[in-house]
PASEKOL-326540 format. One line per 8 residues: number of its first residue (from 0); for each residue z, x negated, y of C-alpha. Coordinates in pm, 1 decimal, always signed. Last residue first. Layout:
N
NUM = Z,X,Y ~ ...
This chain:
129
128 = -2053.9,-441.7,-3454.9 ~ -1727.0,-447.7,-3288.1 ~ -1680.5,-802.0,-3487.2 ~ -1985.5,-963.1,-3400.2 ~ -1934.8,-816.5,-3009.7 ~ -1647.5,-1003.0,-3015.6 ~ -1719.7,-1288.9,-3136.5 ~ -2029.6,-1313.9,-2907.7
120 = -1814.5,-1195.8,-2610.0 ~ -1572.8,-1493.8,-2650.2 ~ -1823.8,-1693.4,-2754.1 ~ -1999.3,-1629.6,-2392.6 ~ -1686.0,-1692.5,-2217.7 ~ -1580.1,-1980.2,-2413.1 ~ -1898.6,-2163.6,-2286.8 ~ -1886.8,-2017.4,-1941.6
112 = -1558.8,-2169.3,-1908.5 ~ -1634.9,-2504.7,-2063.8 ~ -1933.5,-2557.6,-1863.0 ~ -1737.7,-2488.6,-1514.0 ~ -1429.7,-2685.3,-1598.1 ~ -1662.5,-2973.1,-1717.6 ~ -1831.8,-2961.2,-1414.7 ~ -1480.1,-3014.7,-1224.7
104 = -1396.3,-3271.7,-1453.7 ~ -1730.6,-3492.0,-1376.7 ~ -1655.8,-3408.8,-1035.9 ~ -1318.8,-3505.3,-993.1 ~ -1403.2,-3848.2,-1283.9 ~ -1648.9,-3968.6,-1039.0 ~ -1460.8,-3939.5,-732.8 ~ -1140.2,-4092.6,-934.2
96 = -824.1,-3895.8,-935.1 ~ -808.6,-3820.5,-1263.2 ~ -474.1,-3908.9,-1403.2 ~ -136.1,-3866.8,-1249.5 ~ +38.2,-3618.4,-1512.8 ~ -2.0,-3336.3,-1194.0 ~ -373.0,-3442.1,-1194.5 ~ -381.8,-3379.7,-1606.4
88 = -197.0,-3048.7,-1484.2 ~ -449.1,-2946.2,-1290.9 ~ -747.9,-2997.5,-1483.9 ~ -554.0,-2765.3,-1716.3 ~ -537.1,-2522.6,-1454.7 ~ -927.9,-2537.1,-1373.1 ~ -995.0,-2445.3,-1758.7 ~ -724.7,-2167.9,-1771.0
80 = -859.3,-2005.7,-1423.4 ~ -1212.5,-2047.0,-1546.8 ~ -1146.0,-1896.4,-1901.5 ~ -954.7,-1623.1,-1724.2 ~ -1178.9,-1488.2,-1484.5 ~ -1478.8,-1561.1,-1708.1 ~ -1332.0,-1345.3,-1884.2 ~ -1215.8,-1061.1,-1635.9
72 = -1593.6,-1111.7,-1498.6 ~ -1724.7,-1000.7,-1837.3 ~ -1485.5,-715.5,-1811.6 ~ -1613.3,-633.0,-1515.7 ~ -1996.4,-646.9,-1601.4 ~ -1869.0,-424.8,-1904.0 ~ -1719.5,-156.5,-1680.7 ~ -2009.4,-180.9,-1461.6
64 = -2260.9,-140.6,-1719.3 ~ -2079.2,+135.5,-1870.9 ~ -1858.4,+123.2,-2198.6 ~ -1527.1,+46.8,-1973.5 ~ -1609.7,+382.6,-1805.0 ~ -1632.9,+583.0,-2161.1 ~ -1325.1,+399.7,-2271.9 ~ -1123.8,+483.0,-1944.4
56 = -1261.1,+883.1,-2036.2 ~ -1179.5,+843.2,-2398.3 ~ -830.8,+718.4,-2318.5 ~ -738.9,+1013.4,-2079.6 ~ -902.7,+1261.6,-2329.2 ~ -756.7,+1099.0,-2606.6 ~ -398.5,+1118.4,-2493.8 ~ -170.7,+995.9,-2231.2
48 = -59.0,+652.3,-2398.5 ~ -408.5,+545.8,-2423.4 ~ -456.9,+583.2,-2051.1 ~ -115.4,+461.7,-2002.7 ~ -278.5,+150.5,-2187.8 ~ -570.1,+114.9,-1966.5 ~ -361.5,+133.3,-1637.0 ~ -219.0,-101.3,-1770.3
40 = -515.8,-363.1,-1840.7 ~ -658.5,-238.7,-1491.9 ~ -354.3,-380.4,-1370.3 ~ -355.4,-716.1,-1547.7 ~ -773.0,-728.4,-1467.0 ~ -670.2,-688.5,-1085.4 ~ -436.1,-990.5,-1104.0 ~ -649.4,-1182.7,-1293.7
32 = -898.1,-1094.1,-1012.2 ~ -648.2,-1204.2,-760.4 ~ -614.1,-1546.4,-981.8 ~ -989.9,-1608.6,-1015.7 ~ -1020.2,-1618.1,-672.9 ~ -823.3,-1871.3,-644.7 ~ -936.5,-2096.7,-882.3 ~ -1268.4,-2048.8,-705.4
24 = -1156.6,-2164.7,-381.9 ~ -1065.5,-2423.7,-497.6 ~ -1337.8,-2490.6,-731.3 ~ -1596.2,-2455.5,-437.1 ~ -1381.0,-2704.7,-223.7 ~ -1410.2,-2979.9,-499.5 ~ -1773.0,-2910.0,-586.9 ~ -1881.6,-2985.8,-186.9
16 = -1953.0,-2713.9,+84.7 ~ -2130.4,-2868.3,+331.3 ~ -1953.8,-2918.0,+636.2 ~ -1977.5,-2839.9,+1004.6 ~ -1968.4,-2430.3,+948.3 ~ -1605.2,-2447.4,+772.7 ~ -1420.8,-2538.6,+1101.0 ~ -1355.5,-2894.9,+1240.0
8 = -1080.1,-2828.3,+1466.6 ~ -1089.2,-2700.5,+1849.8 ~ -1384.9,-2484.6,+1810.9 ~ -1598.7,-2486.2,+2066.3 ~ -1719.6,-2308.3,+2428.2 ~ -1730.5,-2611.9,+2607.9 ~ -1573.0,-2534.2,+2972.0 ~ -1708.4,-2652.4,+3297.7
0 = -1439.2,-2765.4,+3557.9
């Protein structure tokens, strides 16, 4: 007897990813990278509590291109994961489930994050100088 060589369940190369699926996985994401920003945040502050050498050396990375990308990320991290969550709890409440209003949501999760992450770094960057 000749033998297909396939996969038993429908597997991630038959379908296109849609918004919904992206967002998941998105959201999730988000929360290991919150996760990393929290322990980059300590390790920040026992920088600061070890003196100015330690702190001026975390400083002097967090100044850098990649230290800033990071940080950018870290916001967008958190604006996203706040954004989506709220969209979550409106679903929780029992509202939204239309195909319209889950995508029309979903981009609003995406706009509103990058929104607040660029005024976010505009404010800040106003105030730093």
């Amino acid at each position: 007897m000749a033998h297909d060589i396939r996969p038993l369940s429908p597997d991630i190369q038959i379908y296109r990813p849609q918004l919904t699926s992206v967002l998941s996985i998105t959201h999730r994401i988000t929360g290991i990278a919150l996760s990393v920003g929290a322990l980059s945040l300590v390790f920040w502050l026992i920088a600061a509590a070890a003196g100015p050498q330690a702190y001026a050396a975390v400083q002097g990375f967090l100044r850098s291109w990649i230290g800033l990308v990071l940080l950018f990320g870290c916001t967008f991290s958190l604006f996203f994961h706040l954004c989506n969550g709220i969209r979550h709890l409106v679903w929780d409440a029992g509202y939204g489930f239309e195909l319209r209003t889950i995508y029309a949501s979903g981009w609003t999760v995406i706009a509103a994050s990058t929104v607040l992450t660029v005024v976010a770094w505009f404010v800040s960057f106003a105030v730093v100088g």
